[in-house]
CHARMM internal coordinates of N, CA and C (Angstrom, degrees):
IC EDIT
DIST 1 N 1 CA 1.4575
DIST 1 CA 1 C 1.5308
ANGL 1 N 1 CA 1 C 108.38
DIST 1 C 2 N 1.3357
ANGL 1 CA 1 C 2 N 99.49
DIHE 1 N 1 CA 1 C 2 N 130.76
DIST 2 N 2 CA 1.9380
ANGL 1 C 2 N 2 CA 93.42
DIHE 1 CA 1 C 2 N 2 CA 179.02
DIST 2 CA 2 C 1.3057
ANGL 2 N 2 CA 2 C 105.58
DIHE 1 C 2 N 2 CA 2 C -85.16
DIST 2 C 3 N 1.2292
ANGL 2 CA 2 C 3 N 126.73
DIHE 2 N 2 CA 2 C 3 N 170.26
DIST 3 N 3 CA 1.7092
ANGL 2 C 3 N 3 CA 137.79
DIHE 2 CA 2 C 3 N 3 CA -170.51
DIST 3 CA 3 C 1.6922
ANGL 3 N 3 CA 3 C 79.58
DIHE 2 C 3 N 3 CA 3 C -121.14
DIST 3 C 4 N 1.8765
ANGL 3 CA 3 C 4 N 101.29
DIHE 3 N 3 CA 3 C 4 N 152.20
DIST 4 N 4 CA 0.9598
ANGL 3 C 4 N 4 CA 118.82
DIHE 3 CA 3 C 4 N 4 CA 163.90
DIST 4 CA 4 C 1.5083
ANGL 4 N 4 CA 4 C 133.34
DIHE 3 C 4 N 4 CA 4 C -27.61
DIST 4 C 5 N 1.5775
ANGL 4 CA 4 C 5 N 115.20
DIHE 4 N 4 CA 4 C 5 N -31.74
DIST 5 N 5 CA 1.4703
ANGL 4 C 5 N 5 CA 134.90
DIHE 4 CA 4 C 5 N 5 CA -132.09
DIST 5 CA 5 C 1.4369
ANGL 5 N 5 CA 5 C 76.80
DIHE 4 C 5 N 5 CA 5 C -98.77
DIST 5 C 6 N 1.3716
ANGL 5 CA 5 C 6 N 112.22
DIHE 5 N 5 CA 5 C 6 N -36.76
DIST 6 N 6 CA 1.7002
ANGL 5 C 6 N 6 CA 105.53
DIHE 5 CA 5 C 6 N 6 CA -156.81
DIST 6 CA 6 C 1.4047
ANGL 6 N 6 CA 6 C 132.19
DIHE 5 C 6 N 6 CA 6 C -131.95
DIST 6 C 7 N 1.9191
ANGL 6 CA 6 C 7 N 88.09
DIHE 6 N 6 CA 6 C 7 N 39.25
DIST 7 N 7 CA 1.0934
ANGL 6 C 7 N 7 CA 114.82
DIHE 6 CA 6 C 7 N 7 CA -174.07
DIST 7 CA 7 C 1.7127
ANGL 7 N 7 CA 7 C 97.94
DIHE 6 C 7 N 7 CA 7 C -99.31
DIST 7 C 8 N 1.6992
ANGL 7 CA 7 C 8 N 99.85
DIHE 7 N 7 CA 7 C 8 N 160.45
DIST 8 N 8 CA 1.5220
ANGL 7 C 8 N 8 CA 98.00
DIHE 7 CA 7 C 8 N 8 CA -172.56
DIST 8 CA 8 C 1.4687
ANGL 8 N 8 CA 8 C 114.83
DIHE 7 C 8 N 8 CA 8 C -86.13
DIST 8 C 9 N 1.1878
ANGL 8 CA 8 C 9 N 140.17
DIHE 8 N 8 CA 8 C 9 N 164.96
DIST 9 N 9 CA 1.5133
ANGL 8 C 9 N 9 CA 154.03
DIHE 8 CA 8 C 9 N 9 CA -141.23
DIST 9 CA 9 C 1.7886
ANGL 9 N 9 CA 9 C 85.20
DIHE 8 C 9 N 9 CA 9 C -89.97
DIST 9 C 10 N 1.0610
ANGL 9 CA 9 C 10 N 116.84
DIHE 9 N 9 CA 9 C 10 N 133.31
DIST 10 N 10 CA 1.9227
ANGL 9 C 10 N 10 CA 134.07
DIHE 9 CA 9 C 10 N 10 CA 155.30
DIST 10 CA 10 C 1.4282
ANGL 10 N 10 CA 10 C 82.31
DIHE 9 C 10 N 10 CA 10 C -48.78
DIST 10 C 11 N 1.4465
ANGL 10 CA 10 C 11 N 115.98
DIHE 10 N 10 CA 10 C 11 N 123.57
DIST 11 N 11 CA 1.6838
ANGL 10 C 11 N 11 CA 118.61
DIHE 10 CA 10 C 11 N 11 CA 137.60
DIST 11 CA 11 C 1.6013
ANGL 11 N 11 CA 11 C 118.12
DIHE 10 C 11 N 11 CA 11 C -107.41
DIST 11 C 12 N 1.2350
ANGL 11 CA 11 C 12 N 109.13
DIHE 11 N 11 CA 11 C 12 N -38.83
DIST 12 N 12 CA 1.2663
ANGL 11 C 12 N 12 CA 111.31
DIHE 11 CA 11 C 12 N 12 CA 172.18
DIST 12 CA 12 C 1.7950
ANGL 12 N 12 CA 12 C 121.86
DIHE 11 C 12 N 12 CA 12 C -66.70
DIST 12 C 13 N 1.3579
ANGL 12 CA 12 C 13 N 120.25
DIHE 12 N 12 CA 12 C 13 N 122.14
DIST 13 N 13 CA 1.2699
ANGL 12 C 13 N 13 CA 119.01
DIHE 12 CA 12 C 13 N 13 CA -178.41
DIST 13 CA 13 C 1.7238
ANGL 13 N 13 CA 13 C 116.98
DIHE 12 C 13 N 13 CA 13 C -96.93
DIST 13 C 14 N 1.5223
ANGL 13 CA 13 C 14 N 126.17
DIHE 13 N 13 CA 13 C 14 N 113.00
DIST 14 N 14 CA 1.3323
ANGL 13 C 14 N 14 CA 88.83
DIHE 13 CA 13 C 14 N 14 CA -142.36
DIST 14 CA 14 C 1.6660
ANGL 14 N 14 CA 14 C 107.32
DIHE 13 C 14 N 14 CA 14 C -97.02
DIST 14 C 15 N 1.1873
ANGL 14 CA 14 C 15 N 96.73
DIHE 14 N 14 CA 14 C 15 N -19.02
DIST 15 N 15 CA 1.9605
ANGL 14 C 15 N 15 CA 106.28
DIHE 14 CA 14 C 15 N 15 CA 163.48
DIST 15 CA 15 C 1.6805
ANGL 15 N 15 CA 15 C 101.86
DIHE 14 C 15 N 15 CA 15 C -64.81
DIST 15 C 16 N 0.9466
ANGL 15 CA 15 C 16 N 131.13
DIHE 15 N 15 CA 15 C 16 N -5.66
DIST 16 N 16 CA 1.2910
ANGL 15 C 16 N 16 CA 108.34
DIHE 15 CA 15 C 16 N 16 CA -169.87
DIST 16 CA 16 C 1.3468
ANGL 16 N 16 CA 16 C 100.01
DIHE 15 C 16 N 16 CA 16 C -62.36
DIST 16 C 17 N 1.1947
ANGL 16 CA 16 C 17 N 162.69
DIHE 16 N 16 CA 16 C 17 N -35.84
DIST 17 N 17 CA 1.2664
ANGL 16 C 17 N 17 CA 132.67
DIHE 16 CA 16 C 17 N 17 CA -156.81
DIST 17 CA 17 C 2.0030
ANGL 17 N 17 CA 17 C 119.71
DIHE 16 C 17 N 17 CA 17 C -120.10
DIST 17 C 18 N 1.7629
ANGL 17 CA 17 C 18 N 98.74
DIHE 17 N 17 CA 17 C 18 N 19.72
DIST 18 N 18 CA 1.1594
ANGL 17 C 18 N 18 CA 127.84
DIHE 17 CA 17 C 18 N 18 CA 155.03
DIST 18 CA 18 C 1.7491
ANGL 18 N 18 CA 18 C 127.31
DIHE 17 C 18 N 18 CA 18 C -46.84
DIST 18 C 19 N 1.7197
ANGL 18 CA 18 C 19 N 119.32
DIHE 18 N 18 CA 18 C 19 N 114.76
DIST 19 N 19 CA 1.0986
ANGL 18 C 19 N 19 CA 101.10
DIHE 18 CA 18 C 19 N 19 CA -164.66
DIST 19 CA 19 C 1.2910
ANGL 19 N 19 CA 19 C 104.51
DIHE 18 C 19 N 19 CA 19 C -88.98
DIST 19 C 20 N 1.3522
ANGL 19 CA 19 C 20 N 146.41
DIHE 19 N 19 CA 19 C 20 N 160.90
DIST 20 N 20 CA 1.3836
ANGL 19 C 20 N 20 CA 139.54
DIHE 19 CA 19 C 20 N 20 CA 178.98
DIST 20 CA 20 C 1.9161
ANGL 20 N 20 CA 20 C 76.06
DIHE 19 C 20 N 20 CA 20 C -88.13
DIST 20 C 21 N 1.7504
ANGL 20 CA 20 C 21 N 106.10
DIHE 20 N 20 CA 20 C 21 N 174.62
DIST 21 N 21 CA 1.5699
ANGL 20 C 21 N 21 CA 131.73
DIHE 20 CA 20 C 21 N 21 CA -173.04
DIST 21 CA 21 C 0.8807
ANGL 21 N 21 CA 21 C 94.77
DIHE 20 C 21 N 21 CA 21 C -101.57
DIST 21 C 22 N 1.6082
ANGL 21 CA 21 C 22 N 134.31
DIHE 21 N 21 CA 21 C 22 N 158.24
DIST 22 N 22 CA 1.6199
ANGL 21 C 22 N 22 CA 129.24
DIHE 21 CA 21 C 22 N 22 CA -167.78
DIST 22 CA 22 C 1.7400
ANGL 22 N 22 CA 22 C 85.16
DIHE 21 C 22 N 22 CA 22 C -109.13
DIST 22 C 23 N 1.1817
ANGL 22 CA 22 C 23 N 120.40
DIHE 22 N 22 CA 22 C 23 N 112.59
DIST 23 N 23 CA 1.4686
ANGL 22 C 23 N 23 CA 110.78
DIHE 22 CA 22 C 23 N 23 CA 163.01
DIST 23 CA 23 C 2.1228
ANGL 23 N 23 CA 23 C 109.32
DIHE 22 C 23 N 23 CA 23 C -99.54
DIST 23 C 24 N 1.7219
ANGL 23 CA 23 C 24 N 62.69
DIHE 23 N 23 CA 23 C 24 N 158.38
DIST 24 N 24 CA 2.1314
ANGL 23 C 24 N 24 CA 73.87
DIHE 23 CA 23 C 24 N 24 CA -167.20
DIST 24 CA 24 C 1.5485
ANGL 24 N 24 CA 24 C 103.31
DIHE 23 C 24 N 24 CA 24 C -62.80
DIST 24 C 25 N 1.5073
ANGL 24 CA 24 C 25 N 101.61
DIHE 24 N 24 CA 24 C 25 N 151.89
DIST 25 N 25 CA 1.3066
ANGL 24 C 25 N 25 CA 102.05
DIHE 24 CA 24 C 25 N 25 CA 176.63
DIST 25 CA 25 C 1.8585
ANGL 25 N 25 CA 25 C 102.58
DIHE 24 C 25 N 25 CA 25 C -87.11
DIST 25 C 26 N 1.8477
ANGL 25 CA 25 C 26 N 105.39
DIHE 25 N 25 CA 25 C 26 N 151.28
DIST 26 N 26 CA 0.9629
ANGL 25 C 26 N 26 CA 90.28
DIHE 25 CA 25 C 26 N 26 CA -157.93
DIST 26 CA 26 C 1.9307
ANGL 26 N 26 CA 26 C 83.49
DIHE 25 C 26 N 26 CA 26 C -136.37
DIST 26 C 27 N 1.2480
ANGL 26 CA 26 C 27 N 133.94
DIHE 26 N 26 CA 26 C 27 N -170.36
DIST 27 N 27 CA 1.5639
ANGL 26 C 27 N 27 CA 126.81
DIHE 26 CA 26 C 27 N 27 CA -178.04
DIST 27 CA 27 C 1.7829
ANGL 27 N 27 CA 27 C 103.42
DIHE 26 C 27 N 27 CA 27 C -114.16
DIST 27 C 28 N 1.7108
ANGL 27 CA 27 C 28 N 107.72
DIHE 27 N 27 CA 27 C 28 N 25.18
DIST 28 N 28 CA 1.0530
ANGL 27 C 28 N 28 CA 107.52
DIHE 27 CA 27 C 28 N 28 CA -177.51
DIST 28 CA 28 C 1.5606
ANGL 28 N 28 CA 28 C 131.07
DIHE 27 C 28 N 28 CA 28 C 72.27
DIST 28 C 29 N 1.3721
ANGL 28 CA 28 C 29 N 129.63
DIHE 28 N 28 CA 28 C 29 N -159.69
DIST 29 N 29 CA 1.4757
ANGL 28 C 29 N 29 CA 119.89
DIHE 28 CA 28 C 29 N 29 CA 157.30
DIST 29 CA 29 C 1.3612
ANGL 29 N 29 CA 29 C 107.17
DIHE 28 C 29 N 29 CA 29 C -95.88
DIST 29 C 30 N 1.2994
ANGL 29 CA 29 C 30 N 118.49
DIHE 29 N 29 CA 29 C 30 N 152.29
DIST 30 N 30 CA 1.1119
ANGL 29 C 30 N 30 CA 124.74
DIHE 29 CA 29 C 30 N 30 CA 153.80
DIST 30 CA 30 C 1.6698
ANGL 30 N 30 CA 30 C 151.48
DIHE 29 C 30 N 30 CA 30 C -90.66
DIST 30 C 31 N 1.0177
ANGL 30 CA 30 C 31 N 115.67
DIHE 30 N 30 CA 30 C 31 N 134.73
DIST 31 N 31 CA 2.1026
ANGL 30 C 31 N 31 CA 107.61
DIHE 30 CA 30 C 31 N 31 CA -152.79
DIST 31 CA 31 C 1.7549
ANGL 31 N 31 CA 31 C 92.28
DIHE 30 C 31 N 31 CA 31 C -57.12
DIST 31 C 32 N 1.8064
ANGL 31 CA 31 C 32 N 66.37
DIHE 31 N 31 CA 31 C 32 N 153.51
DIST 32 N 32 CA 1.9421
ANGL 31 C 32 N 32 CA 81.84
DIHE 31 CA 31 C 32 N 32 CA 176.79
DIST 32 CA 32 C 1.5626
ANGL 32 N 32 CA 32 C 118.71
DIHE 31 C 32 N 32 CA 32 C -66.57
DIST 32 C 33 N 1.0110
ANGL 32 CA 32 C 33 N 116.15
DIHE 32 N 32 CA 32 C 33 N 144.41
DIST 33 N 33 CA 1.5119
ANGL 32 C 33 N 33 CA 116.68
DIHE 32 CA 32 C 33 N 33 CA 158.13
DIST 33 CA 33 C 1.4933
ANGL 33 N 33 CA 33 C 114.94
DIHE 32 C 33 N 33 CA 33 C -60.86
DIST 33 C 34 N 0.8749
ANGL 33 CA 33 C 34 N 134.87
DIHE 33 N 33 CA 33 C 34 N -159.25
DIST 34 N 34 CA 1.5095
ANGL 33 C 34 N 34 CA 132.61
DIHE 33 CA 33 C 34 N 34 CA -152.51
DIST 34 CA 34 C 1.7287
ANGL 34 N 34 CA 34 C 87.44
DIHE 33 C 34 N 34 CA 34 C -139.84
DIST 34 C 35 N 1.4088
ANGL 34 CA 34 C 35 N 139.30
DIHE 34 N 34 CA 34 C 35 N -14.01
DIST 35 N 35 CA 1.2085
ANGL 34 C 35 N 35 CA 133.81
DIHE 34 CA 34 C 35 N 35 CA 166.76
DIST 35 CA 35 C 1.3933
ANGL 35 N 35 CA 35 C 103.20
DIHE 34 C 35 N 35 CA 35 C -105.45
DIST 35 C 36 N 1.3797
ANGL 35 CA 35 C 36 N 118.68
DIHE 35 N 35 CA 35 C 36 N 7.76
DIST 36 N 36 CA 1.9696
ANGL 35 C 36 N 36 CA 116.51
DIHE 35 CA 35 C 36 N 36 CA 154.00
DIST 36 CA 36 C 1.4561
ANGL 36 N 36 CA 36 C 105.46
DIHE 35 C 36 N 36 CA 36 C -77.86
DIST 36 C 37 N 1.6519
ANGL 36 CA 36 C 37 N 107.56
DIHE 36 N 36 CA 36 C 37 N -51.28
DIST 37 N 37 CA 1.3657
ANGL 36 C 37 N 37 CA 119.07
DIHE 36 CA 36 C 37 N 37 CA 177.09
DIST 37 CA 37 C 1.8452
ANGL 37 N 37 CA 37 C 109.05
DIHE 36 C 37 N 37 CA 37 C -47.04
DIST 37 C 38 N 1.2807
ANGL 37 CA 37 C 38 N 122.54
DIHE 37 N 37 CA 37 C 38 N -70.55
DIST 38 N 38 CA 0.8377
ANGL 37 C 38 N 38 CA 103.46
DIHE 37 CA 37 C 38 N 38 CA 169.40
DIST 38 CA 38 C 1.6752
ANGL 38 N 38 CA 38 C 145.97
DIHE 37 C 38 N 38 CA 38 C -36.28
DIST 38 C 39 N 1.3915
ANGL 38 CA 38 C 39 N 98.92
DIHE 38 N 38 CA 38 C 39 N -53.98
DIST 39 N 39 CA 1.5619
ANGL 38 C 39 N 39 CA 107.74
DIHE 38 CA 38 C 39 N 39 CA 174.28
DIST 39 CA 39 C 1.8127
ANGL 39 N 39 CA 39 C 115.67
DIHE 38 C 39 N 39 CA 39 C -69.89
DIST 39 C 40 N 1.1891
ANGL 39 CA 39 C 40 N 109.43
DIHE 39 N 39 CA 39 C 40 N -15.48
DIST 40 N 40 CA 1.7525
ANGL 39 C 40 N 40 CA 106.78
DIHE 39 CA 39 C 40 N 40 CA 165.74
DIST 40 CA 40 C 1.5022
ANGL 40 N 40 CA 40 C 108.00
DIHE 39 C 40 N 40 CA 40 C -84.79
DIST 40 C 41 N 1.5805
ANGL 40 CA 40 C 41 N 116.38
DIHE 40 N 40 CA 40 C 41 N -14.92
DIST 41 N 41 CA 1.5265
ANGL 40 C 41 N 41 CA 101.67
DIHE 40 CA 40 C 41 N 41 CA -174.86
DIST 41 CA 41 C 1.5302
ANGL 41 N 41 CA 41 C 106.84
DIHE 40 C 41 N 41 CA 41 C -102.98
DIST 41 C 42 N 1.2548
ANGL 41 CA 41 C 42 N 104.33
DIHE 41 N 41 CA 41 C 42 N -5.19
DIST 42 N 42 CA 1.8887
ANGL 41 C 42 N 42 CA 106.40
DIHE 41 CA 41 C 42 N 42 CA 173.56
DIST 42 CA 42 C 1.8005
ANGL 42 N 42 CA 42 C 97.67
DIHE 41 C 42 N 42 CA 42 C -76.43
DIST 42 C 43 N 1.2997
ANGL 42 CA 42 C 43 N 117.18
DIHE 42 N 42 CA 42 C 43 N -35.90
DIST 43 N 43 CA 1.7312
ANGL 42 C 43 N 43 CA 108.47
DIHE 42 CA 42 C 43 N 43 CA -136.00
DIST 43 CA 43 C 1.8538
ANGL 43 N 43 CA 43 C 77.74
DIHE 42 C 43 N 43 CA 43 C -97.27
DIST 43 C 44 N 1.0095
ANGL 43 CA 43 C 44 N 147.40
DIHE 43 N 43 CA 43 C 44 N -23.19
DIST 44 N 44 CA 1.5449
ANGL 43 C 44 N 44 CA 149.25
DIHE 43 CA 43 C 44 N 44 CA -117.85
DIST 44 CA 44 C 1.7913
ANGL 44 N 44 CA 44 C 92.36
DIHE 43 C 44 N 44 CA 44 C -165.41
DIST 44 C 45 N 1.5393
ANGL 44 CA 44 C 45 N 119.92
DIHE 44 N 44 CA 44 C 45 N 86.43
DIST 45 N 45 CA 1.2665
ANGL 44 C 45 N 45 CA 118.43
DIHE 44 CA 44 C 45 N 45 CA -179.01
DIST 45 CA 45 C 1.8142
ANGL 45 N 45 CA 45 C 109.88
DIHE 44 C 45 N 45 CA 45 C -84.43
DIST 45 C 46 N 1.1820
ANGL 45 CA 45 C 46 N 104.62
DIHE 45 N 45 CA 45 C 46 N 160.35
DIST 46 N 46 CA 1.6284
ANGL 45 C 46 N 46 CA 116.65
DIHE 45 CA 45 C 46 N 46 CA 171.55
DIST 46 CA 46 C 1.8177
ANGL 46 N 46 CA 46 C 113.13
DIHE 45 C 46 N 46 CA 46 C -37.75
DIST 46 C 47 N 1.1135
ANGL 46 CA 46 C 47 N 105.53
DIHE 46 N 46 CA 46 C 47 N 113.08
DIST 47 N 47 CA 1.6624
ANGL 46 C 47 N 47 CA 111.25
DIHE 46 CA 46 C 47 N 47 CA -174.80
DIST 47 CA 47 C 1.4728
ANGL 47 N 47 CA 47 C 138.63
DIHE 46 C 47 N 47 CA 47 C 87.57
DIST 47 C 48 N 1.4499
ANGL 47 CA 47 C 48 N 90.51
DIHE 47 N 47 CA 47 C 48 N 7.03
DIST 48 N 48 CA 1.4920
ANGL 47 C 48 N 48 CA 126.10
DIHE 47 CA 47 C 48 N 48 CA 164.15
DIST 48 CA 48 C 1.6783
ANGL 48 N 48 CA 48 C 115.07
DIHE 47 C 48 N 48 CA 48 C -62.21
DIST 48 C 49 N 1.3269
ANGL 48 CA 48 C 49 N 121.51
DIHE 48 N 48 CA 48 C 49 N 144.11
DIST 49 N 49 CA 1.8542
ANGL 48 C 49 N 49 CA 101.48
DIHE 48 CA 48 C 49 N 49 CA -177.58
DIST 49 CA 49 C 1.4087
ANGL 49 N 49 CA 49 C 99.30
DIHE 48 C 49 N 49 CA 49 C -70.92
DIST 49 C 50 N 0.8578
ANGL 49 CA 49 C 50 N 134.88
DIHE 49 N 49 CA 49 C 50 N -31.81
DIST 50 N 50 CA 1.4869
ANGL 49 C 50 N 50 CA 145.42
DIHE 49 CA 49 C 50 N 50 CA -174.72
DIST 50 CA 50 C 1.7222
ANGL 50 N 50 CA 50 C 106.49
DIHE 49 C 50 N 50 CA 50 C -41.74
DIST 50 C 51 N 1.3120
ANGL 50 CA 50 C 51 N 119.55
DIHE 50 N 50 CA 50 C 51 N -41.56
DIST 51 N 51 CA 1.3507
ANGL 50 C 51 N 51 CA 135.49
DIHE 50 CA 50 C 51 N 51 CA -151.32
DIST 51 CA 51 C 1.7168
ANGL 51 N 51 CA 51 C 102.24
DIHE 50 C 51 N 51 CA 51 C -99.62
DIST 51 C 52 N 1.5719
ANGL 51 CA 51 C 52 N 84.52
DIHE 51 N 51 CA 51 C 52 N -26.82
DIST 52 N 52 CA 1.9133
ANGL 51 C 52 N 52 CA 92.19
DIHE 51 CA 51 C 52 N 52 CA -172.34
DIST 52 CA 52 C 1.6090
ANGL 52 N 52 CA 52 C 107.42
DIHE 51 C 52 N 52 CA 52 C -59.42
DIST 52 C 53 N 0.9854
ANGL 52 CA 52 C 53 N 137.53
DIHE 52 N 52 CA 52 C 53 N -18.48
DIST 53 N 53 CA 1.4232
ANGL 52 C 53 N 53 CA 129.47
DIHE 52 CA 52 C 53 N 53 CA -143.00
DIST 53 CA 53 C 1.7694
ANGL 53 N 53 CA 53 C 100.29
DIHE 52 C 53 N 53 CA 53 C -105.38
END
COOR INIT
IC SEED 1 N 1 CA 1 C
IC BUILD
């Protein structure tokens, strides 16, 4: 059995010729308003998993 140490080097890369998917460019999300803030902190109380993040 060979040990790690004395195993031969990866030459072959095997994603290398993997295309990434073109996704649309998009302007991201946008920050909450301060009456989102509000209405997530009425519906979603302190210690809720919702709140954890």
């Amino acid at each position: 059995m060979k040990s790690v140490a004395h195993a031969a080097p990866v030459v072959d890369v095997p994603l290398a010729e993997v295309k990434l998917a073109k996704m649309p460019r998009t302007g991201g999300h946008h920050p909450w308003e301060t009456s989102e803030c509000e209405q997530f902190e009425k519906c979603y109380a302190i210690g809720t998993r919702e709140r954890l993040a």
